[in-house]
PDB file of N, CA, C and O in Angstrom:
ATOM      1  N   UNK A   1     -39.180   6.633 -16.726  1.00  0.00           N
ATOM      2  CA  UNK A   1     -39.262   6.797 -15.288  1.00  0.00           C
ATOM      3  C   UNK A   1     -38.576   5.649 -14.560  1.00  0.00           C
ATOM      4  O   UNK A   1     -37.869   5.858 -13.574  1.00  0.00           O
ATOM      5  N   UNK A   2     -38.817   4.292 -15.116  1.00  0.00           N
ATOM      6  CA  UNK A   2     -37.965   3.306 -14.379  1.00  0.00           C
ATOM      7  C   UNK A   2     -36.525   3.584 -14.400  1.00  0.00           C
ATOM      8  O   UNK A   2     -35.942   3.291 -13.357  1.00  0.00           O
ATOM      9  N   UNK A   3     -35.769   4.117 -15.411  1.00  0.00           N
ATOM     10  CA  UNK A   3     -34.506   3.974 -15.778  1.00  0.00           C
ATOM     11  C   UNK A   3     -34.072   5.198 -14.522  1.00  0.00           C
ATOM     12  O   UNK A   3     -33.161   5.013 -13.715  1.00  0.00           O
ATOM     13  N   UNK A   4     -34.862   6.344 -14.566  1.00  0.00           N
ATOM     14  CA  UNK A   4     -34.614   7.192 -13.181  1.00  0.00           C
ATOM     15  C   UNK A   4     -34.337   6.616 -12.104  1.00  0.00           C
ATOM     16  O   UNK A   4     -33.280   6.784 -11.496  1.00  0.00           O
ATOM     17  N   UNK A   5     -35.518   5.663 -11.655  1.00  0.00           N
ATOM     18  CA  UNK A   5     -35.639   5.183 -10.395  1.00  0.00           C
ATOM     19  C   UNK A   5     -34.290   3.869  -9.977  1.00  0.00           C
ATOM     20  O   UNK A   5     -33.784   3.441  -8.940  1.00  0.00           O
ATOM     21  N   UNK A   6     -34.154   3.638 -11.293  1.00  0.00           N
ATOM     22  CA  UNK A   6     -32.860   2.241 -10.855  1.00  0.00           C
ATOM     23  C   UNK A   6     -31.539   3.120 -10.929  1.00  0.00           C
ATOM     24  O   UNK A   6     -30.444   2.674 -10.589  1.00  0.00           O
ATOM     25  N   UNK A   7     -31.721   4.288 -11.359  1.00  0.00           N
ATOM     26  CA  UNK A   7     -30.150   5.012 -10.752  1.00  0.00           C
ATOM     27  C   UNK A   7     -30.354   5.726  -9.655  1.00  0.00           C
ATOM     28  O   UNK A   7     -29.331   6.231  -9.191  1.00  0.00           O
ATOM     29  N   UNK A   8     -31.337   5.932  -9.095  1.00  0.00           N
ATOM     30  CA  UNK A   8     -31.236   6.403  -7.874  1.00  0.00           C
ATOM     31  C   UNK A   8     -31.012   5.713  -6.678  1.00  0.00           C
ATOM     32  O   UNK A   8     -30.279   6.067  -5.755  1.00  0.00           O
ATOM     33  N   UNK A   9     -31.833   4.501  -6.776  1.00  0.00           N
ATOM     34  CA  UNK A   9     -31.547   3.141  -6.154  1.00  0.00           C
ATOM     35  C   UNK A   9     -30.083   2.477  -6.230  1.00  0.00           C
ATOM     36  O   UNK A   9     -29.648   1.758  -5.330  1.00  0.00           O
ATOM     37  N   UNK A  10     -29.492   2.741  -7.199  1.00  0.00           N
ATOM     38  CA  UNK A  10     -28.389   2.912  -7.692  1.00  0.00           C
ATOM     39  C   UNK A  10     -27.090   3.365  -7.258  1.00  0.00           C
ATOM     40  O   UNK A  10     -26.037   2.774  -7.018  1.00  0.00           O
ATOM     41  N   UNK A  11     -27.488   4.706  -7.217  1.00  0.00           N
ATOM     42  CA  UNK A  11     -26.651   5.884  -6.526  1.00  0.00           C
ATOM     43  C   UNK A  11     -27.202   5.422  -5.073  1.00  0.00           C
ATOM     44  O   UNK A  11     -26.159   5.064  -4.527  1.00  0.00           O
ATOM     45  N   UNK A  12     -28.102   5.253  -4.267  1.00  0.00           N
ATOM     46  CA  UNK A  12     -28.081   5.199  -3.009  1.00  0.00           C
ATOM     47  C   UNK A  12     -27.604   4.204  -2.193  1.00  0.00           C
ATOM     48  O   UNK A  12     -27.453   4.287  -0.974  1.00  0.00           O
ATOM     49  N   UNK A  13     -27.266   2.846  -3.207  1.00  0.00           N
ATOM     50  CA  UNK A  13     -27.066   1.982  -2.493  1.00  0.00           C
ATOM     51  C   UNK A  13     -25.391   1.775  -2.712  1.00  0.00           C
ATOM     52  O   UNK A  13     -24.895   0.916  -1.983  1.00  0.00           O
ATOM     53  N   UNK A  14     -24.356   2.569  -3.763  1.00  0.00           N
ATOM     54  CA  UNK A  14     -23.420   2.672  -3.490  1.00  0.00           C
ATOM     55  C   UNK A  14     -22.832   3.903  -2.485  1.00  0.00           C
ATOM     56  O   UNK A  14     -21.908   3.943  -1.673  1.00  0.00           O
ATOM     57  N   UNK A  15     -23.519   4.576  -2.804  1.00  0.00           N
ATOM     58  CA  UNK A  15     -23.326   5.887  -1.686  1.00  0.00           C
ATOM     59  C   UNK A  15     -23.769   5.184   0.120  1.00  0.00           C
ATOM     60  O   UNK A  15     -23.537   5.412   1.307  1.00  0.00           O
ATOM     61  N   UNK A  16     -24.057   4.828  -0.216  1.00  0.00           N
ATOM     62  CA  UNK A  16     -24.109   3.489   1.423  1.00  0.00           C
ATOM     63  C   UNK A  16     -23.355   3.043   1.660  1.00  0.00           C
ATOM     64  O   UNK A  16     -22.878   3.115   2.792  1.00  0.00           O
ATOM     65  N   UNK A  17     -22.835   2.318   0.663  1.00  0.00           N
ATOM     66  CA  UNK A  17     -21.357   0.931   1.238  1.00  0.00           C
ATOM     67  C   UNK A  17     -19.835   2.058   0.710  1.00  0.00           C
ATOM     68  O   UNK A  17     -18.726   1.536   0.597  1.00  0.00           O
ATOM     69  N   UNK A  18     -19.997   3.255   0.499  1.00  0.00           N
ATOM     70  CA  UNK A  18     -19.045   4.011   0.506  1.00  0.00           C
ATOM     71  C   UNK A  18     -19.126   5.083   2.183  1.00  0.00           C
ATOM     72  O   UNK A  18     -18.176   5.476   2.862  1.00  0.00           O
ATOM     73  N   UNK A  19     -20.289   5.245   2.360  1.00  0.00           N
ATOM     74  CA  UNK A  19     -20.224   6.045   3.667  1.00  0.00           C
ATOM     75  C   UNK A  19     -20.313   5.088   4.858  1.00  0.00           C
ATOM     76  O   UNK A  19     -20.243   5.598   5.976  1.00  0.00           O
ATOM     77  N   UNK A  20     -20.490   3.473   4.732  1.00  0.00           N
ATOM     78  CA  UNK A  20     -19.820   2.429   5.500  1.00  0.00           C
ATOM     79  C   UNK A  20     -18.588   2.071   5.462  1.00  0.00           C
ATOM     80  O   UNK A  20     -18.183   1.624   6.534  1.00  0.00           O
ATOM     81  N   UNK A  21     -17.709   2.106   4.476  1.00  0.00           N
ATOM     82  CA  UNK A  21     -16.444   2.328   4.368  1.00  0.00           C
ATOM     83  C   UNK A  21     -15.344   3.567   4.907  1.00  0.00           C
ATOM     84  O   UNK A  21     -14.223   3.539   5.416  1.00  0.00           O
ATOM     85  N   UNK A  22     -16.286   4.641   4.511  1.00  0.00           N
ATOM     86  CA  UNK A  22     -15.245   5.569   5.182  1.00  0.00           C
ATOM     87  C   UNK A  22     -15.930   5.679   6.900  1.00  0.00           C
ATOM     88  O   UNK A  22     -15.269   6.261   7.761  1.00  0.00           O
ATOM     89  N   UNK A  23     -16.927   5.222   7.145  1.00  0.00           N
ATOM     90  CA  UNK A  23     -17.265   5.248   8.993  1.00  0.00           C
ATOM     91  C   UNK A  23     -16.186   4.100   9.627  1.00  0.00           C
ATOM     92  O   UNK A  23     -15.524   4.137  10.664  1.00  0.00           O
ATOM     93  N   UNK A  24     -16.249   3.443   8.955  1.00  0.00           N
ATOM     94  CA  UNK A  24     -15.069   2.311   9.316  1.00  0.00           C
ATOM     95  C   UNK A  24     -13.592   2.804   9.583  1.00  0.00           C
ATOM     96  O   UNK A  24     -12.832   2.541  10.514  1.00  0.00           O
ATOM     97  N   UNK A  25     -13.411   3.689   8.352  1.00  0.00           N
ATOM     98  CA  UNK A  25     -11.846   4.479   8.617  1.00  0.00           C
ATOM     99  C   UNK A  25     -11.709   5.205   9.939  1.00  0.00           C
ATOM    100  O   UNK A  25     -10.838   5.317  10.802  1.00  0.00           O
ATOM    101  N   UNK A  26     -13.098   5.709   9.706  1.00  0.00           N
ATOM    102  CA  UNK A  26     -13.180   7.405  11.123  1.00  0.00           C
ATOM    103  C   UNK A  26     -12.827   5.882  12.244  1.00  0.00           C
ATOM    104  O   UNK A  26     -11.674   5.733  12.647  1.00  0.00           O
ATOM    105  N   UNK A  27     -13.576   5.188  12.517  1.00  0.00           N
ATOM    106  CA  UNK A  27     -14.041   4.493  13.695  1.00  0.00           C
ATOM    107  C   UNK A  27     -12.416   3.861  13.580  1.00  0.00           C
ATOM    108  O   UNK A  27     -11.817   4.837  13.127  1.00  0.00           O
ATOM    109  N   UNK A  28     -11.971   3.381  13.653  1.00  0.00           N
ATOM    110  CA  UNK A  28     -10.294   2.596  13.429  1.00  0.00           C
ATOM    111  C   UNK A  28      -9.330   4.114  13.984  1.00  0.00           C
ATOM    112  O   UNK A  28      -8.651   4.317  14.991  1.00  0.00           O
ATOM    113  N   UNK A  29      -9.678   4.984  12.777  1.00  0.00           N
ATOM    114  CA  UNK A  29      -8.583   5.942  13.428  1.00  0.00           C
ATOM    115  C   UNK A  29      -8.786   6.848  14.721  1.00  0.00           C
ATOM    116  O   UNK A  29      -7.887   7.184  15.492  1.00  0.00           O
ATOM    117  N   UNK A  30      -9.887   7.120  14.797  1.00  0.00           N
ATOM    118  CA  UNK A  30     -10.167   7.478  16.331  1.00  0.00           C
ATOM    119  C   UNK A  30     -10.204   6.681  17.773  1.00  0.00           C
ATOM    120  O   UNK A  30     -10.157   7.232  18.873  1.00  0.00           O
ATOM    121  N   UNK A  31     -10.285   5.446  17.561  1.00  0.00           N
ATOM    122  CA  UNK A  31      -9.582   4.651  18.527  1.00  0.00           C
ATOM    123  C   UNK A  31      -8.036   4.419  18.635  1.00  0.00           C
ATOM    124  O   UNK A  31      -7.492   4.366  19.738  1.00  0.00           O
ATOM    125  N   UNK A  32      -7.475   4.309  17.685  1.00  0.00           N
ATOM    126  CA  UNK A  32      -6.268   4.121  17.579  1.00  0.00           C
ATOM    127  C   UNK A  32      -5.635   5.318  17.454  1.00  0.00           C
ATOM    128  O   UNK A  32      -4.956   5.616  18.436  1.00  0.00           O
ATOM    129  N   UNK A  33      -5.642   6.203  16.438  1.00  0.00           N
ATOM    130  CA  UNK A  33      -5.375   7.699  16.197  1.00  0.00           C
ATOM    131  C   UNK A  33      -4.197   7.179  15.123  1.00  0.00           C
ATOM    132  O   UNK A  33      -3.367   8.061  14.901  1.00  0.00           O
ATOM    133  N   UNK A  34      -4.016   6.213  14.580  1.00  0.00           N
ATOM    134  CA  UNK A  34      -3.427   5.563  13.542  1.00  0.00           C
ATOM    135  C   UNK A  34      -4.419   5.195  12.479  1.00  0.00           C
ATOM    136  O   UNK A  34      -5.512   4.636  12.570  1.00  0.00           O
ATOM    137  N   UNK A  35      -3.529   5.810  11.098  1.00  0.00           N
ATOM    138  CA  UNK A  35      -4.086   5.541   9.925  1.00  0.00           C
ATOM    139  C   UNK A  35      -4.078   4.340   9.578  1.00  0.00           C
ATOM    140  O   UNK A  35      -2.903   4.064   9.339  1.00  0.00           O
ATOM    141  N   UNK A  36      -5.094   2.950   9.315  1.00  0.00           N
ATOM    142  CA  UNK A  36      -4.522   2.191   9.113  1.00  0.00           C
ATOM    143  C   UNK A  36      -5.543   1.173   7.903  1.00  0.00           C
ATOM    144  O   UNK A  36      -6.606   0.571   8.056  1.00  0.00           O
ATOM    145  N   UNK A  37      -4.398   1.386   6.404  1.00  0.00           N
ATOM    146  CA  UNK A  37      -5.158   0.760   5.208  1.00  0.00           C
ATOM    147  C   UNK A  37      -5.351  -0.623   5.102  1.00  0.00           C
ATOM    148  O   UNK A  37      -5.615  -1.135   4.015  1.00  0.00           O
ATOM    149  N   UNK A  38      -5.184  -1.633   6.707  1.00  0.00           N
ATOM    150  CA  UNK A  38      -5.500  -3.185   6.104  1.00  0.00           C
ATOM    151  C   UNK A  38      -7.014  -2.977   6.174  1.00  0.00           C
ATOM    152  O   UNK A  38      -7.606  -4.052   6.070  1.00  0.00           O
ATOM    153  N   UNK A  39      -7.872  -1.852   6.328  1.00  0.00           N
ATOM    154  CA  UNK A  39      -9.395  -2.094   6.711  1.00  0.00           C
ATOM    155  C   UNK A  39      -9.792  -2.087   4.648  1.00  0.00           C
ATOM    156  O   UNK A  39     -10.669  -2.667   4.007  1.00  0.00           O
ATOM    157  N   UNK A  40      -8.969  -1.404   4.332  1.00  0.00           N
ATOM    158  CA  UNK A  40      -9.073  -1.325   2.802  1.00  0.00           C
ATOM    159  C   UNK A  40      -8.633  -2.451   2.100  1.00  0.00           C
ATOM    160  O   UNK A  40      -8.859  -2.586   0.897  1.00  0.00           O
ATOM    161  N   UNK A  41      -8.067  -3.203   2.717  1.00  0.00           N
ATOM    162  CA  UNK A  41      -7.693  -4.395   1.918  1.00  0.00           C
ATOM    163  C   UNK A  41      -8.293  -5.733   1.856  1.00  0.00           C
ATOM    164  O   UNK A  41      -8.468  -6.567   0.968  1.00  0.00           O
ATOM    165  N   UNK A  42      -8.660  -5.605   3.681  1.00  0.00           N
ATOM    166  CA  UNK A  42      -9.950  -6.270   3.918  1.00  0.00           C
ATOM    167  C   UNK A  42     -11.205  -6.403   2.738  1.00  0.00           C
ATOM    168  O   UNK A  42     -11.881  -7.387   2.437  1.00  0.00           O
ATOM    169  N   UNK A  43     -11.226  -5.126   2.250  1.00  0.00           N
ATOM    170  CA  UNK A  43     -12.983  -5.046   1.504  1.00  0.00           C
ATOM    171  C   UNK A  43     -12.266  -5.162   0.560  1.00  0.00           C
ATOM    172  O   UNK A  43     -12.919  -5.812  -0.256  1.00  0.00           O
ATOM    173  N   UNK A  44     -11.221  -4.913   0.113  1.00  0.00           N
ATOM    174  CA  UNK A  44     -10.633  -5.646  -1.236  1.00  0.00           C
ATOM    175  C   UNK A  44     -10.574  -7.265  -1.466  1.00  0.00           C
ATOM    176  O   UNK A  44     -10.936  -8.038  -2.353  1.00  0.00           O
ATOM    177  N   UNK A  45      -9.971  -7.361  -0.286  1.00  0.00           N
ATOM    178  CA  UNK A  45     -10.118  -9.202  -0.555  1.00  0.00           C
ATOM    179  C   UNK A  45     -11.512  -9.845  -0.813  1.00  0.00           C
ATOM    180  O   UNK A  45     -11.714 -10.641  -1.731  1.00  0.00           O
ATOM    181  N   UNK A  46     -12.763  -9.296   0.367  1.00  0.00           N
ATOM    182  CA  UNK A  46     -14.144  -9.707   0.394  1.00  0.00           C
ATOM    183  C   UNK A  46     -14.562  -9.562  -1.290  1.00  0.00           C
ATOM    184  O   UNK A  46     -15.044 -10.560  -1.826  1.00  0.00           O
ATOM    185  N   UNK A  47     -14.390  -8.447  -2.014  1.00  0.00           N
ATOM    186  CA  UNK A  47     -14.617  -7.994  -3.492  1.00  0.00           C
ATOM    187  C   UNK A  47     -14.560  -9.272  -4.269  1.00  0.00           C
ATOM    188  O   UNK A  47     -15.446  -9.972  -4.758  1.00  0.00           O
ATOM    189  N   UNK A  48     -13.334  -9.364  -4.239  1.00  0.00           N
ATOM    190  CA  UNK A  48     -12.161 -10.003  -5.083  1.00  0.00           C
ATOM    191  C   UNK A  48     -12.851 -11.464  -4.519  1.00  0.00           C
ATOM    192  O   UNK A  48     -13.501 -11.960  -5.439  1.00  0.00           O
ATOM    193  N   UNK A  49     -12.887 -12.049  -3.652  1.00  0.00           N
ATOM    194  CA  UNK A  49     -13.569 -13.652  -3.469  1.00  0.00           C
ATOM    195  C   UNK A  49     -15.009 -13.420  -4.053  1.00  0.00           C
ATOM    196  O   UNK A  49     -15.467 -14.287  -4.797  1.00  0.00           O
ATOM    197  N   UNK A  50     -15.565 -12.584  -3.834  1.00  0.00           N
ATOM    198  CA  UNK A  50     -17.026 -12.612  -4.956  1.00  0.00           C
ATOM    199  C   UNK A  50     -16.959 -12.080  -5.911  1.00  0.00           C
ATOM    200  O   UNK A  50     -17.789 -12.640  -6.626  1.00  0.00           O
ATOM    201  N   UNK A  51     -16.377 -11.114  -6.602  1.00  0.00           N
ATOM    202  CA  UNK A  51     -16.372 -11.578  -7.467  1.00  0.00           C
ATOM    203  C   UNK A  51     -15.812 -12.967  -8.465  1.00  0.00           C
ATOM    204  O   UNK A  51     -16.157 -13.093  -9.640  1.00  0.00           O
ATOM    205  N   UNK A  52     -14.868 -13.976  -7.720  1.00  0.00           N
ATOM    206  CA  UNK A  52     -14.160 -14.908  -8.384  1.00  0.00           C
ATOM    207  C   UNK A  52     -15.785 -16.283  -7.996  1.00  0.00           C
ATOM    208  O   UNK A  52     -16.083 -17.176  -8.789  1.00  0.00           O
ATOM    209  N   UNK A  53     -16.293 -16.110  -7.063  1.00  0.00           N
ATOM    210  CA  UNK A  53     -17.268 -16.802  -6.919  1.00  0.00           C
ATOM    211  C   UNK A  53     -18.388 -16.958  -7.368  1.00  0.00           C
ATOM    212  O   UNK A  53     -19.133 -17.925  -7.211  1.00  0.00           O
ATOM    213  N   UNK A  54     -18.653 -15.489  -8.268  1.00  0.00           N
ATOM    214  CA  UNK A  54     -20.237 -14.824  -8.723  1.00  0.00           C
ATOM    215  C   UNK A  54     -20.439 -16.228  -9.598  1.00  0.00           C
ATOM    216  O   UNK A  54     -21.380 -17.001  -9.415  1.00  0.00           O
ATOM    217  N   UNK A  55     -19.532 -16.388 -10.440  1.00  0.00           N
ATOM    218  CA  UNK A  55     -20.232 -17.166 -11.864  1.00  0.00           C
ATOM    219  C   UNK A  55     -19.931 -18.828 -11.341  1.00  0.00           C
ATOM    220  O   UNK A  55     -20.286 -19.523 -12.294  1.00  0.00           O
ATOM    221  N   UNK A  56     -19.474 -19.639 -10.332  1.00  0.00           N
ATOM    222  CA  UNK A  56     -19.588 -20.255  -9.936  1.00  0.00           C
ATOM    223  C   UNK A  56     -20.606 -20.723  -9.066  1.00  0.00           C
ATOM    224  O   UNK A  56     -21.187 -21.711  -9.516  1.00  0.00           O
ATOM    225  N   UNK A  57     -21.046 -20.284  -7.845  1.00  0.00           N
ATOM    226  CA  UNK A  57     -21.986 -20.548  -7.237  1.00  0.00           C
ATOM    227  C   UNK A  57     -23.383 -19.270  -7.165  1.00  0.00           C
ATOM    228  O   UNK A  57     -24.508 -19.412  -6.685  1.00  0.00           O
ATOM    229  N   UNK A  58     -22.973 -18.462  -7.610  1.00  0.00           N
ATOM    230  CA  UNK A  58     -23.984 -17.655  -8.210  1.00  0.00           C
ATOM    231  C   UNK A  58     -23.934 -16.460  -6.665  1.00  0.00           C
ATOM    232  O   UNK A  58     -23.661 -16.612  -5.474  1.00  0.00           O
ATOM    233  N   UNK A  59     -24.475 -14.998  -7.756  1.00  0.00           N
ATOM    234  CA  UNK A  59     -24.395 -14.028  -6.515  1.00  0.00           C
ATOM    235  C   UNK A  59     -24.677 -13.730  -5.265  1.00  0.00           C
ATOM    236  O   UNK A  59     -24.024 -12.889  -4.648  1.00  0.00           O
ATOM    237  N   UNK A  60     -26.107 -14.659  -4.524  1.00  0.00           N
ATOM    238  CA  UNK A  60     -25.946 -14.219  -3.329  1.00  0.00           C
ATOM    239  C   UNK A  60     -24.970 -15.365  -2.179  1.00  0.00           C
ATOM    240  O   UNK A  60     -24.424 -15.076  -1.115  1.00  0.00           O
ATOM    241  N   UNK A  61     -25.042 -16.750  -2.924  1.00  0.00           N
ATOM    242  CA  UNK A  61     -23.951 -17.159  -2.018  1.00  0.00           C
ATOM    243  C   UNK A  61     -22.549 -16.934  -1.855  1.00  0.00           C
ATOM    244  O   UNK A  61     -21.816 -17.188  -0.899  1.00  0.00           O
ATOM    245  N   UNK A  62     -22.273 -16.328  -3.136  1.00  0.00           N
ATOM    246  CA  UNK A  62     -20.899 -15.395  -3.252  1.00  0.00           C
ATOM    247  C   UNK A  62     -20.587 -14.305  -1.956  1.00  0.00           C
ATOM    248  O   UNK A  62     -19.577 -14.083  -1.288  1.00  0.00           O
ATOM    249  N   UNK A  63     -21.692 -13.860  -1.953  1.00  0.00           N
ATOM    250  CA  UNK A  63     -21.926 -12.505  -1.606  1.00  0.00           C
ATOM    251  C   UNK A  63     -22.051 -12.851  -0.092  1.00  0.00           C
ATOM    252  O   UNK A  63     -21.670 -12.228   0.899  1.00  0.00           O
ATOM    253  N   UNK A  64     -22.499 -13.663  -0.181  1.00  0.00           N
ATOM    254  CA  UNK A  64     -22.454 -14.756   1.714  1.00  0.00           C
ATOM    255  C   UNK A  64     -20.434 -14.687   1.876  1.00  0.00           C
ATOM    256  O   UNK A  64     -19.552 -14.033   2.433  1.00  0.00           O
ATOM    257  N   UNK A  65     -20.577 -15.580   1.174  1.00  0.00           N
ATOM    258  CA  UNK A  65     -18.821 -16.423   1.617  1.00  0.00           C
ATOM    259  C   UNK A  65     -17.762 -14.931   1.276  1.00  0.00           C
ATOM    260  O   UNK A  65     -16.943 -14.674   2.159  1.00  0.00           O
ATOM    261  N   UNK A  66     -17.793 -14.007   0.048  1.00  0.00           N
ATOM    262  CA  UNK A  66     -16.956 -13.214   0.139  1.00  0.00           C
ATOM    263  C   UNK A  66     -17.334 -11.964   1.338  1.00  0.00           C
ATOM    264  O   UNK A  66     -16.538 -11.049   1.548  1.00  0.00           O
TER     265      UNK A  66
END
């Protein structure tokens, strides 16, 4: 039953920062009415500095600074 409950928790909490990602797209292109992928590169860079930070100062201050 635990192993259920940590993929659902799981699944819900990436299914979150994916339907914050694409509200971000809608919200950019409906003001602008331009497609525009630096909002994707943005959360690429944030990624990419925590993860290069995780094993250095450890995950949640990573997770602060990236």
């Amino acid at each position: 039953m635990t192993t259920f409950v940590e993929l659902v928790l799981g699944g819900l909490s990436i299914g979150s920062v994916y339907a914050l990602i694409a509200l971000g797209f809608v919200v950019i292109f409906k003001a602008t009415e331009v497609v525009n992928f630096a909002h994707a590169s943005l959360l690429l860079a944030g990624g990419y500095v925590t993860a290069v930070l995780h094993d250095d100062i450890g995950f949640w201050p990573a997770l602060l600074v990236g």
